[in-house]
Structure formats: C-alpha cells, structure tokens
C-alpha angles and dihedrals in degrees: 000000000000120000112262115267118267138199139223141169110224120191130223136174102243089222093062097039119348120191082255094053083053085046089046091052126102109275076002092271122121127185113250108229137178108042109153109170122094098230095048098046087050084055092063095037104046109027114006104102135184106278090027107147115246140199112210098212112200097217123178095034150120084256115023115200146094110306109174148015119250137147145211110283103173156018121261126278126172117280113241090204078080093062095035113101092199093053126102084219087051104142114193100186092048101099112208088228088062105029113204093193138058136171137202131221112248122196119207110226099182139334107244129193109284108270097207126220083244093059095049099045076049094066114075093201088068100046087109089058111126094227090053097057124102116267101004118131100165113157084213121042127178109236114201115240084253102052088050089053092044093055104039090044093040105026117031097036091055092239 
C-alpha cells in the first residue's frame, strides 16, 4: 500500500525560477535548488514523494502567492549548488562524500491566477495554513488535504 498523497506549497523568486520558466522546462519539471534551511531539506528528504500536490508559490515579489499547480517528479539527490564556488547555494562545509543538501524534481502542471498573500489571509478556512502564520519564512510548507481542496475548488475555479 503507498503512503497517502500529500500537499505542500513551495516558494521560489520568479526571477530565479517562475511557474513559466517550470512550464518552459524540458517534460515541464525543474530541480528545485538551493534550499538551505534543515526543516525544509528534511521535508524533501523524509516525506515529500513522488505525486505529492504542490503549490508553486511566487515569494519576494510585487505580488507574492501562489501562482501555479506542480507536483512532486522525483526522489531526493544531492544538490550540486552546494559544490559549485560560483554559486549563491555554495556550501563549503558540505563534503561531496556527505552531502548536507538535496533537491527534488518538480514538475509545473499549470500556471493559475496569483492567489495573493492578501486573499489567502482573507479566507478564514485557511487561517491554520503554515504560510499564513506569523514569522514563518519556510521555502517548503505542508498544506492539509483541506486546505489543498478549498483552495483548488474556492479559490482557483473561481467558485
């Protein structure tokens, strides 16, 4: 028996990596890089699986929200920003032998309307929502099963 699908809301700069650039990738899936906090790497590495629902959550923006549909394409290897001296996600004390960080493939399914940070602070079924609490700033977030249906059915079809 497979583990039940989860859901998650996972934040990128557009400028580094917008929900047009994913749809724009080969087969639509990009690797997602440069994550460079504990919690969120263990997310990826302990529970994220391949089908998993995400949320592709525009951050650092004009218009900060969720701004597309993706889901989870592939198991964890090790990041090679982490390697790279040139990179901003250069680790130096990370030894290839022992890698500390990983990334996931995640493939784009489609690019919605931006559901603002606004909006979603506006719906009170959502007020448990990670991303809406105060002082998180998390790259990787868990979304409940009904949070995910309340905004896919609410708020992206426009109902």
């Amino acid at each position: 028996m497979s583990p039940a699908r989860r859901y998650w809301l996972m934040k990128s700069e557009p400028e580094e990596c917008s929900i047009d650039d994913a749809l724009a990738a080969p087969e639509a899936t990009v690797p997602w890089t440069g994550v460079r906090n504990y919690q969120a790497r263990n997310f990826m590495r302990d529970q994220m699986q391949v089908g998993d629902g995400v949320l592709f959550y525009h951050s650092s923006c004009a218009e900060p929200g969720i701004a597309g549909l993706a889901r989870v394409a592939s198991g964890t290897r090790p990041d090679p920003t982490q390697f790279d001296a040139a990179s901003p996600y250069y680790d130096p004390k990370s030894p290839p032998a022992a890698p500390r960080w990983l990334l996931l493939d995640v493939q784009a399914l489609r690019k919605t309307r931006v559901i603002s940070l606004a909006e979603l602070r506006a719906q009170p079924e959502l007020a448990d929502m990670t991303v809406l609490q105060r002082g998180n700033r998390l790259s990787i977030t868990e979304v409940t099963p009904a949070q995910w249906q309340f905004i896919e059915s609410r708020l992206l079809s426009g109902a």
